[in-house]
C-alpha positions in Angstrom: 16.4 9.5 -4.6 14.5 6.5 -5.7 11.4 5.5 -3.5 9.5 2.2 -3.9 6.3 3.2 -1.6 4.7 0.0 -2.3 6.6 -3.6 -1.4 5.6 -6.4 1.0 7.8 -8.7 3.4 6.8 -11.6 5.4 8.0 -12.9 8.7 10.2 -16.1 8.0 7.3 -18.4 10.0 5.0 -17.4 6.8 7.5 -18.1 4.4 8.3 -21.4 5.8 4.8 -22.4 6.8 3.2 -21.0 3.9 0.3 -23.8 3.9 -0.5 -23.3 8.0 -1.2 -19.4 7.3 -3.2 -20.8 3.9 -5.4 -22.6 5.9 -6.0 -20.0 8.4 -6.6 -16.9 6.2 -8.4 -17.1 3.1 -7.3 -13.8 1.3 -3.8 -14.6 2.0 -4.7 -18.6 0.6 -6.3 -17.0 -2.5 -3.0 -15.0 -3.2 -0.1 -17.4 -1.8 -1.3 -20.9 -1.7 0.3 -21.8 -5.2 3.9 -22.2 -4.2 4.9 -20.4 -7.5 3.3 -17.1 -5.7 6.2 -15.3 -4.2 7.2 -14.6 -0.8 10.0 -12.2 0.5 12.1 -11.6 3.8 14.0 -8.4 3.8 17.2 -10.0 3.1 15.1 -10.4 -0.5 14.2 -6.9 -0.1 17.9 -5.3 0.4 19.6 -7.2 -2.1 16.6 -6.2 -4.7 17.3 -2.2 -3.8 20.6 -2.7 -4.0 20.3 -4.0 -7.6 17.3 -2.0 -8.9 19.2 1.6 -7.4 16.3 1.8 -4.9 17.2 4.0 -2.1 14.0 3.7 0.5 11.7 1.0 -0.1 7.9 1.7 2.4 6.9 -2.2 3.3 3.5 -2.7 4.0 1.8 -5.2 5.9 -0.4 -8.3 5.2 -4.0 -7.3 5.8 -4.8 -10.4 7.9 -8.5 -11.0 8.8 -7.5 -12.0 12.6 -6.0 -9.5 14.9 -3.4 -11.6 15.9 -2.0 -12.3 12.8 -1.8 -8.9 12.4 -0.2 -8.2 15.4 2.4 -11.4 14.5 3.5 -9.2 11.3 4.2 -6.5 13.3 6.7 -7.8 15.3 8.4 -8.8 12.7 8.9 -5.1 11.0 9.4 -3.8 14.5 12.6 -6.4 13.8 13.4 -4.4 11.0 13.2 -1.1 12.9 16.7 -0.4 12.9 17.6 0.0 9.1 16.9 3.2 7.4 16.8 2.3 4.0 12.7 0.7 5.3 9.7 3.0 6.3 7.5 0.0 7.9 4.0 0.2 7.9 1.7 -2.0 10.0 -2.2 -3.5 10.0 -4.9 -4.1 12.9 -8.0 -5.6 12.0 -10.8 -2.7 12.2 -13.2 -4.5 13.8 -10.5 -5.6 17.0 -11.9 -2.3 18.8 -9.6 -0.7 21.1 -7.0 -4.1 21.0 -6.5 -2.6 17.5 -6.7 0.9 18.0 -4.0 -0.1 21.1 -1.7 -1.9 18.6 -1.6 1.2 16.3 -0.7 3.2 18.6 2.0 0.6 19.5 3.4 0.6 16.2 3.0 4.4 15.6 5.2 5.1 18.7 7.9 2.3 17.5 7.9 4.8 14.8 6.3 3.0 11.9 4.5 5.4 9.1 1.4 4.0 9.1 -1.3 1.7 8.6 -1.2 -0.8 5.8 -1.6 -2.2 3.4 -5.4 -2.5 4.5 -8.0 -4.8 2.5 -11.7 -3.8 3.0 -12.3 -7.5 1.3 -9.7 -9.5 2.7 -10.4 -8.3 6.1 -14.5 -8.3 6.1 -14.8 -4.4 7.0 -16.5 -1.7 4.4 -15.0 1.8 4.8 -18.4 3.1 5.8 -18.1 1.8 8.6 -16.7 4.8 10.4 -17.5 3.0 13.8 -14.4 0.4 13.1 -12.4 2.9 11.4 -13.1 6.5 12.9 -10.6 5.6 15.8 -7.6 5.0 13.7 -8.2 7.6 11.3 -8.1 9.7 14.5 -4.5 8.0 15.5 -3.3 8.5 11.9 -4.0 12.3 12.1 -2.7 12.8 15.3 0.4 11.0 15.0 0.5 12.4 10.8 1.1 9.2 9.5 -0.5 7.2 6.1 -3.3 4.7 5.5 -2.6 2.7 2.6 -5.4 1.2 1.1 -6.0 -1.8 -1.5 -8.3 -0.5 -3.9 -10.0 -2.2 -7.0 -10.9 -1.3 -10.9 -14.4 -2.0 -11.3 -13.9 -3.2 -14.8 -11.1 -5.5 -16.5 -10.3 -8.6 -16.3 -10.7 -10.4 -12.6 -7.3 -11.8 -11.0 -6.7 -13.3 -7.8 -6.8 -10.5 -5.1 -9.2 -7.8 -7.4 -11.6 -6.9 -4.5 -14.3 -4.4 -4.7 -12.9 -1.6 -3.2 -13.8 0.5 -6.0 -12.6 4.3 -6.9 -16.3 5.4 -5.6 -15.7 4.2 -2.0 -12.2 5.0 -2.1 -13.1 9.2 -2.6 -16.4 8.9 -0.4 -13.5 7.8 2.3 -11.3 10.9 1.8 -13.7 13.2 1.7 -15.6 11.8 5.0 -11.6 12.2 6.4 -10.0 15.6 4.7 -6.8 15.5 6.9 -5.8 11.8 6.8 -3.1 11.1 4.4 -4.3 8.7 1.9 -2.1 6.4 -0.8 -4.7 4.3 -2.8 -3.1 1.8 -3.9 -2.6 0.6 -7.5 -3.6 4.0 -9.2 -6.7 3.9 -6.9 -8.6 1.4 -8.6 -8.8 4.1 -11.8 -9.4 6.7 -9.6 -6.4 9.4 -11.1 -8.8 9.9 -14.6 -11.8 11.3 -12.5 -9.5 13.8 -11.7 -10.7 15.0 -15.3 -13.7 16.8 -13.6 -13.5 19.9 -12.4 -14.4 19.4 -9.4 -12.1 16.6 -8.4 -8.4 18.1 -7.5 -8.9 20.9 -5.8 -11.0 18.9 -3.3 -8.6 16.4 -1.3 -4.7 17.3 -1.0 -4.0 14.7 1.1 -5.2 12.2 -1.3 -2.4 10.3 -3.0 -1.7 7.4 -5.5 1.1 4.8 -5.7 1.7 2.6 -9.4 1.9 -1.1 -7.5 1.5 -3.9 -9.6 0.9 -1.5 -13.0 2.1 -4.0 -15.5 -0.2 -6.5 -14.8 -3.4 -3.8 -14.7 -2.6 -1.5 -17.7 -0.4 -1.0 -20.7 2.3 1.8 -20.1 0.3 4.4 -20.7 -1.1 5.0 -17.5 2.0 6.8 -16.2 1.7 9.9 -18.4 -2.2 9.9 -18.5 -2.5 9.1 -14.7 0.5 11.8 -13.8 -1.5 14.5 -16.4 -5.0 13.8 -15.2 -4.4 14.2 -11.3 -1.1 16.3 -11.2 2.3 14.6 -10.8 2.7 15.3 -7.5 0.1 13.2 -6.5 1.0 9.5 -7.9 4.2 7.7 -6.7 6.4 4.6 -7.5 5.6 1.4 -6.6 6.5 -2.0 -7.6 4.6 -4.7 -5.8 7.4 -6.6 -5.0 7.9 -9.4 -4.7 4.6 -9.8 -7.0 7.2 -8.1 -9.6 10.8 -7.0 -9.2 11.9 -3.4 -8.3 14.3 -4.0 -11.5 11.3 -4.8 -13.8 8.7 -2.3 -12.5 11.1 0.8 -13.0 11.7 -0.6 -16.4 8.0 -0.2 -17.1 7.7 3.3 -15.4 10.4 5.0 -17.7 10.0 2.5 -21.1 6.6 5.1 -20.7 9.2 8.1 -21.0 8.7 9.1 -17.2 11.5 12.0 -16.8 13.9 10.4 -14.0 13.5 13.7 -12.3 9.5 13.2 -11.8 8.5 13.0 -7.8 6.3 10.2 -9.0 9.9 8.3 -8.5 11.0 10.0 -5.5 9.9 13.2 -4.5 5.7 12.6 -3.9 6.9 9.0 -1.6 9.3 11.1 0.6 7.3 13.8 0.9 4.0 11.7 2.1 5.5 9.1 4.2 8.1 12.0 5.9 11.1 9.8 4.4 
């Protein structure tokens, strides 16, 4: 089984009003405003698996800086509920209090996997601040569902979208929460090499990694060094899409030599989101 854990739909009133949601949200207006950027429904989505061999694709959310937008995108993949070929995740903003914490829960009993993908910069809210995120951690355990986060190299070139949300916050938030099931997205930020040290593996299980956008970050050798440095059953696939196709991404992955039979592919993404 193939698993894309990392792909993002819109509801067809972004796609068709791309410039009213520009001029409301500015993370969304640094990423989307240039009508080159791409935007996806899951009709997009189905036909892409279908081509690519994809068998489950896990569509995150748009981390919108207002509550109701959030709330707006999850409607729409409560729409997509019924197929179950999806694993839907949604977003609150942190700072909504218990209106968030209320719409997690909302979304968690519609059966959705978890919470993301969630931007500490597009969405003004550090991950120190256990205040804004302690309750839905708490939700998230309860319920054993993931928190996908955006997370940011803290060298390289900058890009539209970068962020800070460097490897360093990114483990000083799994270890503050042990049992929440983590996927840092796009390798982490760099966060796979620490695993290097010692002291670094044995230290948070729950802690996962999924390969989103890859080919615009590193050269293909990341899979083999990132799968070796923190253990293969921590990293999984993930394309980005529509940001790149599901064709074009697994091209990357195994033009690196990635065995087919690798849960970074499969195996890791099922295992994690309880596909």
């Amino acid at each position: 089984m193939i698993v894309d854990a990392h792909v993002h739909l819109f509801p067809p009133a972004v796609v068709a009003n791309r410039a009213a949601y520009s001029a409301r949200d500015g993370w969304f207006r640094q990423l989307y405003e240039p009508p080159r950027a791409r935007l996806a429904a899951a009709d997009d989505l189905l036909r892409s698996m279908d081509q690519a061999g994809v068998d489950r694709s896990v569509v995150a959310a748009f981390p919108w800086r207002e509550q109701a937008l959030c709330e707006e995108h999850n409607a729409y993949h409560r729409e997509l509920a019924g197929d179950d070929r999806l694993a839907l995740l949604c977003t609150v903003q942190p700072r909504a209090g218990r209106r968030a914490a209320d719409e997690l829960s909302r979304c968690l009993d519609a059966g959705f996997a978890g919470l993301g993908e969630m931007n500490v910069d597009a969405q003004g809210v550090d991950l120190a601040e256990d205040d804004c995120w302690g309750p839905l951690v708490e939700a998230l355990v309860q319920a054993g569902a993931v928190l996908m986060l955006h997370c940011s190299e803290p060298v390289g070139h900058a890009y539209p979208g970068k962020g800070r949300n460097t490897p360093d916050k990114v483990y000083a938030f799994a270890l503050a929460h042990p049992d929440l099931k983590l996927v840092a997205a796009h390798w982490g930020g760099g966060l796979p090499f620490y695993y290097l040290m010692p002291e670094m593996g044995p230290s948070l299980p729950n802690l996962h990694f999924d390969s989103a956008a890859t080919e615009f970050l590193y050269d293909a050798r990341v899979y083999n060094s990132a799968l070796d440095a923190a253990g293969a059953g921590r990293s999984m696939f993930g394309s980005d899409f529509p940001l790149l196709s599901q064709d074009r991404a697994l091209a990357h992955a195994r033009s690196a030599g990635v065995a087919a039979a690798e849960p970074y592919f499969g195996a890791t993404a099922a295992k994690v989101y309880r596909l």
